[in-house]
N, C-alpha and C positions, 0 to 999 in steps of 0.2 A: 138658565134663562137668559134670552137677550133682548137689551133694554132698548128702545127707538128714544134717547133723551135729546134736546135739544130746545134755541131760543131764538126768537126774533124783537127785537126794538126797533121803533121808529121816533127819530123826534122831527121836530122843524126848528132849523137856529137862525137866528135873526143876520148873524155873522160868523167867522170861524170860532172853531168854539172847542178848546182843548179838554178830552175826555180819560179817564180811565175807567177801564171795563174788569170787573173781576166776575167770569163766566163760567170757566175751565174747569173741570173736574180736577179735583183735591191731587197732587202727585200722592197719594196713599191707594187711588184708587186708578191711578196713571194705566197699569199694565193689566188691567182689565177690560180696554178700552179696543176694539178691534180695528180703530185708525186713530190717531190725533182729531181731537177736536178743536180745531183751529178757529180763531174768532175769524170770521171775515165781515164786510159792508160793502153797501150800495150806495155811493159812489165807491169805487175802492181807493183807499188812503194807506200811505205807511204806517205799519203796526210795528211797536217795540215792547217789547215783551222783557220782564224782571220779576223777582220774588220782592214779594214784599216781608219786613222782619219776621213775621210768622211762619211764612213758607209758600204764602198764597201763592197762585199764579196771577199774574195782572198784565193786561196791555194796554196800552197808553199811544195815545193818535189825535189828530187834529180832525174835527169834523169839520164840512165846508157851509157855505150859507145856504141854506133850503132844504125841502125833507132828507134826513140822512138814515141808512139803515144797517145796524150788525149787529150779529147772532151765531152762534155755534150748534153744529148739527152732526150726530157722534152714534154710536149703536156699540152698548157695554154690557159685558158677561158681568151675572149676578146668579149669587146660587138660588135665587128664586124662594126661597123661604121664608116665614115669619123670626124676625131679629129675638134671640133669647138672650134675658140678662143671667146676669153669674150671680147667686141668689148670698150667696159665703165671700162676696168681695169684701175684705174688710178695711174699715176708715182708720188712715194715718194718723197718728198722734203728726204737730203739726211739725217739730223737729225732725220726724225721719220723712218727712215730704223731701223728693227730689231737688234739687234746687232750681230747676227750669216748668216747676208747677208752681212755684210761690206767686208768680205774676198773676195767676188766676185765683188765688184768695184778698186780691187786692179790690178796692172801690174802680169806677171807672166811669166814663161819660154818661153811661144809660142805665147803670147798675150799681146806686149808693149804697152797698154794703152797708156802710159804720150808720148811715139814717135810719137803716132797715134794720140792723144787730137787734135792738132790745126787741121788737117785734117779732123776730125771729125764732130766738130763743123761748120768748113768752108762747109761739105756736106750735115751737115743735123741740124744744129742750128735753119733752119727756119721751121721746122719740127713742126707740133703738139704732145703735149708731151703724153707719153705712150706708148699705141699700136700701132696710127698711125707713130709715129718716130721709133720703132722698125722695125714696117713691111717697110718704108721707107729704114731702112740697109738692110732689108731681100733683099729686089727688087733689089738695088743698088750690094751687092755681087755676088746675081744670075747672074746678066747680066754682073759684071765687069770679072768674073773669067771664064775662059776655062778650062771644067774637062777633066783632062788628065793622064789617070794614066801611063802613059809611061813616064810622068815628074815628078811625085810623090817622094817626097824625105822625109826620117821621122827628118831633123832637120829644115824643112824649118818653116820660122816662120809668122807673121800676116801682118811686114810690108816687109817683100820681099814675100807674096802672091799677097800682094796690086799691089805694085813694078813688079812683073813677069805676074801678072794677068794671071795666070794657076794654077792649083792644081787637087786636089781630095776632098773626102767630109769634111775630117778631116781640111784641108785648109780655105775652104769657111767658116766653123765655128769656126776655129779660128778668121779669119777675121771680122764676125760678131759681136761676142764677145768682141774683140777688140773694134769693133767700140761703142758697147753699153757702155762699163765701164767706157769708156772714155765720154758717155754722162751721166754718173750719172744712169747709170742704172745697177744695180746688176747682172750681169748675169753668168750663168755657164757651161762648157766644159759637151756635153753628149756623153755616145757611145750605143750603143745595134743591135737590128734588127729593120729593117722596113723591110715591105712585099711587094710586088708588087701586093697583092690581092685587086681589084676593079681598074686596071690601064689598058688599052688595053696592049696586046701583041702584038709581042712577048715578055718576058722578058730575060735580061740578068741573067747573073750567079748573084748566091746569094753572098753579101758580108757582114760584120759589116758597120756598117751608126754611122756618127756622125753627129749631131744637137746643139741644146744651148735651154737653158730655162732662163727666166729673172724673175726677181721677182715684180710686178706690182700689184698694187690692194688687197694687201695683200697674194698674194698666189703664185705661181711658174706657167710661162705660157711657151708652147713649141712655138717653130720657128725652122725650117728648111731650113738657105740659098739654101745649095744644090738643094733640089727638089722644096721649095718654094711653097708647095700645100700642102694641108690634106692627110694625110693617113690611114687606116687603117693597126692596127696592128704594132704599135710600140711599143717596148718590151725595157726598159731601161734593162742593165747591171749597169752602172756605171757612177758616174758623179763627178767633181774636178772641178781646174782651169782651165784645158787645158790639152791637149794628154798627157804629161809629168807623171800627176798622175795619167790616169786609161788606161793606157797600157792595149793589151790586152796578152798579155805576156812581161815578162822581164827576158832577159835570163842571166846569170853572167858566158856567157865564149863564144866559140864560137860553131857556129853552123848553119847548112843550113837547110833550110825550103825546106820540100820535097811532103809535100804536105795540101792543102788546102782547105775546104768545109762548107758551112754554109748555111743550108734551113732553111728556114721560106714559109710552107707550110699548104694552112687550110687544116683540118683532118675532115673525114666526118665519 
């Protein structure tokens, strides 16, 4: 299958107004990609492009005063199927954990582990360990959380989602998350696209989706509290601790968002 993915921003800045953009599809999903999807804007400005300590892609540019506009626009091979988990993944004791997954059994900005531990364990201690006690958080967040993007706030954090029981998708996976680290389970903040292709309609507007990945069984497996089902057509950007590190813009002054667009459409 091939994906039509891509995004438009628009803001209005008062003055120049220095930004970074993390946009760009994941390099794990780099070579699936049947051109470079290159951030560009309207005005065009110099773009400088780096990894960020995770591996993200990021580019980093000066916007000028008055409506400013960049986005990336890309068409990537997917096997087009519903995502299967590995049902026999099994949880590391936490000594034979790798040592470049311990960062993700840690607390972090959005995702208070050590607040959340006794909680944790009191919800899902009696849990079978691995998969089935993850998808046991999965189930648990989907049904505890009300998505509401009229409540959506971006400093809200894992235990006042718990606490408010409302959110958006970036919520429900922190929450998730939370819940896992705190059980001994590696897990880490994801952001990208997910598609609504093979889902009945109608579908709503297209948005960024955020999920979590744990590390089980030697490898990196997806979970999505939010939708809580397989998808086709999930497209990583970026993945950290938690929202904190893989923003999908971070702007350093002030400025209004004027406008916004994100498809993920198959391409025939």
């Amino acid at each position: 299958m091939r994906i039509h993915i891509g995004c438009e921003m628009s803001f209005d800045f008062p003055q120049e107004t220095p930004l970074i953009a993390m946009l760009n599809v994941h390099y794990s999903r780099a070579s699936d990609l049947e051109r470079p999807d290159f951030l560009t804007s309207n005005p065009p400005v110099p773009i400088e492009s780096y990894r960020d300590s995770f591996g993200n892609w990021c580019n980093r540019f000066v916007a000028p005063p008055g409506r400013f506009t960049f986005g990336t626009d890309a068409v990537i091979r997917d096997p087009g199927t519903f995502e299967m988990g590995d049902l026999m993944a099994w949880q590391h004791e936490v000594r034979d954990l790798p040592a470049d997954t311990l960062l993700f059994l840690l607390p972090s900005r959005f995702c208070e582990s050590d607040l959340l531990a006794s909680e944790a364990w009191r919800l899902f201690g009696h849990t079978p360990l691995g998969i089935p006690r993850v998808q046991a958080v999965c189930d648990f967040v989907h049904n505890h959380i009300v998505f509401n993007y009229g409540n959506a706030r971006p400093t809200r954090t894992a235990a006042e989602t718990y606490r408010e029981q409302s959110g958006v998708c970036r919520d429900f996976a922190h929450l998730a998350v939370t819940f896992c680290r705190a059980l001994n389970i590696p897990t880490r903040y994801c952001t990208g696209y997910i598609s609504d292709i093979g889902t009945p309609k109608p579908w709503s507007s297209m948005d960024f989706a955020a999920w979590m990945e744990v590390y089980l069984g030697g490898r990196w497996h997806v979970f999505d509290p939010r939708n809580n089902a397989p998808r086709i057509g999930r497209i990583l950007i970026a993945s950290g601790r938690d929202a904190a590190d893989v923003p999908l813009t971070h702007i350093f002054g002030p400025g209004t968002l004027a406008g916004f667009k994100v498809w993920t459409d198959e391409f025939v």
